[in-house]
N, C-alpha and C positions, 0 to 999 in steps of 0.2 A: 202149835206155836201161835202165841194172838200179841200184837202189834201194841205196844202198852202207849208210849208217847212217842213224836220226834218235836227235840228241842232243839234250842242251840249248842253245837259240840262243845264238849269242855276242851278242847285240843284247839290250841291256837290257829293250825293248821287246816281245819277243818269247818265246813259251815254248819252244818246239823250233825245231831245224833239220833236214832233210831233204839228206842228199847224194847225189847220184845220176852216173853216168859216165855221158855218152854211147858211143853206136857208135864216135866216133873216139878215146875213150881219156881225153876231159875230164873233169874234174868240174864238176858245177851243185850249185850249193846255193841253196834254196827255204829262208828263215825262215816259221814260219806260227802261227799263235793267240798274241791279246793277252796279255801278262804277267800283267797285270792282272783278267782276266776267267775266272769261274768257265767246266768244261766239263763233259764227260758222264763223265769218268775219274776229277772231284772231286769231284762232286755226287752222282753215279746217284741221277738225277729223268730220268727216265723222259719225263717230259712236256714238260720244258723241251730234252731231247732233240729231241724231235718238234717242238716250235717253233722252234729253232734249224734244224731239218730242212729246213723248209717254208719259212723264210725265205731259207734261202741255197742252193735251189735251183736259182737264178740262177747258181753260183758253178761249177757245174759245165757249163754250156752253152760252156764253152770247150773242150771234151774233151779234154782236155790236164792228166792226173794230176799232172804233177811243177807243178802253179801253188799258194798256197798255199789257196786255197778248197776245191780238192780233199782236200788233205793234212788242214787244221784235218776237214772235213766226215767224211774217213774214220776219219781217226786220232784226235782230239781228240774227233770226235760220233762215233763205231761203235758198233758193235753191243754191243759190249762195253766195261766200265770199266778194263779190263785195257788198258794201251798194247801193249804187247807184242803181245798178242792181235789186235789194230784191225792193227799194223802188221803181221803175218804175213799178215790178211782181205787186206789192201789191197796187198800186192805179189804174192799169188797173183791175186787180182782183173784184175790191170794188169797181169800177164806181167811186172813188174819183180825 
């Protein structure tokens, strides 16, 4: 699986989209984080980082990077306010 772009969703409802190839040459595309709803890239609160952190935990017990709980958590909540930055962390991270 290798990480091809994240754009902006084409789904009104959604803020990014993630496109990713598989091994046989497909593309997958993952939309992920509410339209609607502040993140760590727009806010930098630090805190509400960390709550959103602890809350969607859960989100990752699927180990499966390309789902969108993974993508909002790395990309959307990282370490950084920087998207760009979250998305280079998160496709060295995931060998994508």
């Amino acid at each position: 699986m290798k990480l091809i772009s994240v754009q902006v969703s084409t789904k009104p409802e959604k803020k990014l989209m993630a496109i990713f190839e598989t091994d046989t040459g497909r593309t997958r595309t993952t939309h992920f984080g509410q339209a609607t709803a502040d993140d760590y890239t727009l806010t930098h609160d630090k805190q509400q980082r960390q709550r959103y952190r602890i809350r969607h935990l859960k989100d990752l017990r699927t180990n499966d990077p390309t789902k969108a709980g993974f993508l909002s958590y790395y990309i959307l909540w990282g370490n950084s306010t920087d998207i760009d930055k979250n998305v280079s962390a998160y496709k060295k991270k995931f060998n994508l």
